[in-house]
C-alpha positions as CSV (number, residue, x, y, z in Angstrom):
1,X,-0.6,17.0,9.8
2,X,-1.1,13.3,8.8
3,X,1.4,10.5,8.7
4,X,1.1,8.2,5.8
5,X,3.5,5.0,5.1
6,X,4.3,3.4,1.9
7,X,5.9,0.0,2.2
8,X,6.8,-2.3,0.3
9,X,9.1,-5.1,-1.0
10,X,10.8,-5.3,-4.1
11,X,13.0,-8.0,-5.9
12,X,13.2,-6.1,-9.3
13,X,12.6,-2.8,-8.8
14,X,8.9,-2.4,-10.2
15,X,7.2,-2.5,-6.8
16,X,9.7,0.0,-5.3
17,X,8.9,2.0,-8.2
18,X,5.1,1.9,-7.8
19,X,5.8,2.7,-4.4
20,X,7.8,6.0,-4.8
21,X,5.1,7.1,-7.8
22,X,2.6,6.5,-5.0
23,X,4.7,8.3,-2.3
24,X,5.2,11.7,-4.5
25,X,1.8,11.5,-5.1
26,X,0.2,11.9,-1.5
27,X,3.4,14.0,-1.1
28,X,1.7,16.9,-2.7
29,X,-1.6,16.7,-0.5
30,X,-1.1,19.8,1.9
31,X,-1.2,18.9,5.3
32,X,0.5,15.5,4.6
33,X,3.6,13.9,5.4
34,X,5.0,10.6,3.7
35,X,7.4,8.3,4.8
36,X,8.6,5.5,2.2
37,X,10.1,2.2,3.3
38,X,11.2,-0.9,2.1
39,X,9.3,-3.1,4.1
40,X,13.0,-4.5,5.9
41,X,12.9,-1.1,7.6
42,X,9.2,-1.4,8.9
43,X,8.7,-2.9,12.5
44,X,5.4,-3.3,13.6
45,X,5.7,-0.9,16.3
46,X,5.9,1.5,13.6
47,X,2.7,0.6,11.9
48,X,1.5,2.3,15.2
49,X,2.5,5.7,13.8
50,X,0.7,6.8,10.7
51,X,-2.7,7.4,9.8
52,X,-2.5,5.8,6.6
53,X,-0.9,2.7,5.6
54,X,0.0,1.9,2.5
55,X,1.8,-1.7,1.8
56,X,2.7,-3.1,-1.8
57,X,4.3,-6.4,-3.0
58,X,5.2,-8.8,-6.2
59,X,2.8,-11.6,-6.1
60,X,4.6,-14.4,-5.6
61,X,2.6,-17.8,-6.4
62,X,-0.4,-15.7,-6.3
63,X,0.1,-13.7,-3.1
64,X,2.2,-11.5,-1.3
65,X,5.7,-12.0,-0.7
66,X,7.3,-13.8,2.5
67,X,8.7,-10.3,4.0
68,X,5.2,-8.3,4.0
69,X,3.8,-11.3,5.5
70,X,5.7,-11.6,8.1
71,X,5.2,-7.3,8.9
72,X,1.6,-8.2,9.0
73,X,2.2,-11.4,10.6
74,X,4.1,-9.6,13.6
75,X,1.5,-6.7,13.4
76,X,-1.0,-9.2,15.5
77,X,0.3,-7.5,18.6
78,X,-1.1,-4.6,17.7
79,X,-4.5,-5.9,16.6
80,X,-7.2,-3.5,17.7
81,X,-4.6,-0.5,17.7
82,X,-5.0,0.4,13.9
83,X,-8.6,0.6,14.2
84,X,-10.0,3.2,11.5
85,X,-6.7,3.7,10.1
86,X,-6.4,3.9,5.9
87,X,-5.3,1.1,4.3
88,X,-4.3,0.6,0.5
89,X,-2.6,-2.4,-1.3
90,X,-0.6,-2.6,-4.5
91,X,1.1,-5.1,-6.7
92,X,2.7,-6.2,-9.6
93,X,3.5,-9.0,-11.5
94,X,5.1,-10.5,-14.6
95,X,2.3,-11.2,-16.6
96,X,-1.5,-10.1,-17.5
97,X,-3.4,-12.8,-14.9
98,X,-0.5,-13.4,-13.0
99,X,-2.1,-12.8,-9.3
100,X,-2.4,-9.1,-8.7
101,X,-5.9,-9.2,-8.1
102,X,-5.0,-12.3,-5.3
103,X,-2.2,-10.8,-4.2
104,X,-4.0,-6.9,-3.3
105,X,-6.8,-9.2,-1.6
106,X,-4.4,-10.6,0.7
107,X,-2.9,-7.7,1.8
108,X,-6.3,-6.0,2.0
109,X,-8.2,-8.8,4.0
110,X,-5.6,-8.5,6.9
111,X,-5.7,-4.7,6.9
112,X,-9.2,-5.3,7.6
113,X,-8.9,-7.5,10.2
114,X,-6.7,-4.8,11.6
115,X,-10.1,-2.7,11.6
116,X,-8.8,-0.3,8.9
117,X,-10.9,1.8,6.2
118,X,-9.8,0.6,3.0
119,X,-9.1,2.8,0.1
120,X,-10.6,1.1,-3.4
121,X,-10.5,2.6,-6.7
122,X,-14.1,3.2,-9.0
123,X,-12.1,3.6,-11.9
124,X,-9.2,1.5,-13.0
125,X,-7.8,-2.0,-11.0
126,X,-10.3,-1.8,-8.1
127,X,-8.5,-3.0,-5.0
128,X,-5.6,-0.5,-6.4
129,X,-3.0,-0.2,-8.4
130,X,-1.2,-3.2,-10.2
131,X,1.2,-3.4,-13.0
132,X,3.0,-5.7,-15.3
133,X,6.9,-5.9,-15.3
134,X,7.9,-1.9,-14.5
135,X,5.7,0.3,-14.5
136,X,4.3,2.1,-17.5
137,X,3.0,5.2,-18.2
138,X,-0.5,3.7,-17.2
139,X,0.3,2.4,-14.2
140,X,2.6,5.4,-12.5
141,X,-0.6,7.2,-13.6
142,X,-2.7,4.9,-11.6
143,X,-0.2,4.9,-8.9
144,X,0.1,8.8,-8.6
145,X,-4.4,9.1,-8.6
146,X,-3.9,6.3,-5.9
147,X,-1.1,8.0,-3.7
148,X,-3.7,11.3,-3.9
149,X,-7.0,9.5,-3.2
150,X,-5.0,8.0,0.3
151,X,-3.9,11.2,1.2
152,X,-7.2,13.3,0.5
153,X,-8.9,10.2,2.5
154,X,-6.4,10.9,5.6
155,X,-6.6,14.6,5.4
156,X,-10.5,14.0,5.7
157,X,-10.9,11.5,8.4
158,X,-7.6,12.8,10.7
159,X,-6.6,16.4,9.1
């Protein structure tokens, strides 16, 4: 069995619904479990955990918000310990150009300083999956092929 996380942080209610499409998703990968967590209820020591990592957030003035941040931020402790781990990154944002793309390259660059294997997409929003205001049809769409792709990628490397 493989642990995956899904955190993130949510103002709105978009990311938090991003997160839960992506959740069900990887939910339905046999030989996967899923755990999905506001970011408030995510300790670093956690991180330690799961397999696969999986952290989303608003952009706020063109990266990710204060609360992920700091997760990552406290996850220095653990640097060297998540080492070949999966990691994914989603967003969203209020407007077309309104810092996704900066905002899944944050999250990704320290994910990779952690040493983890990051998940991108070939098809679709490349770093993963992104939205505008709530999701649409589009994105959950995005979210759900991203949420599989993770957890076919854990199942290989760990299952």
């Amino acid at each position: 069995m493989v642990d995956i996380l899904v955190t993130y942080f949510s103002e709105t209610g978009h990311t938090e619904a991003m997160a839960e499409c992506i959740a069900e998703a990887a939910r339905e990968v046999e030989g996967v479990e899923v755990a999905l967590r506001p970011v408030a209820e995510v300790s670093a020591d956690d991180l330690l955990d799961y397999d696969g990592i999986v952290m989303g957030s608003p952009v706020y003035y063109g990266t990710m918000a204060a609360p992920l941040k700091q997760l990552i931020d406290e996850s220095v402790k653990h640097h060297g310990k998540l080492e070949g781990k999966v990691g994914g990154a989603f967003s969203s944002s209020g407007v077309v150009g309104g810092g996704n793309e900066t905002t899944l390259l944050g999250i990704i660059s320290c994910l990779l300083v952690h040493g983890m294997v990051i998940k991108g997409v070939s098809r679709g929003p490349h770093y993963g999956p992104t939205c505008q205001g709530a999701p649409n049809d589009e994105a959950q769409k995005r979210c759900s092929e991203y949420g599989r792709d993770v957890a076919e990628l854990c199942v290989k490397l760990f299952g």
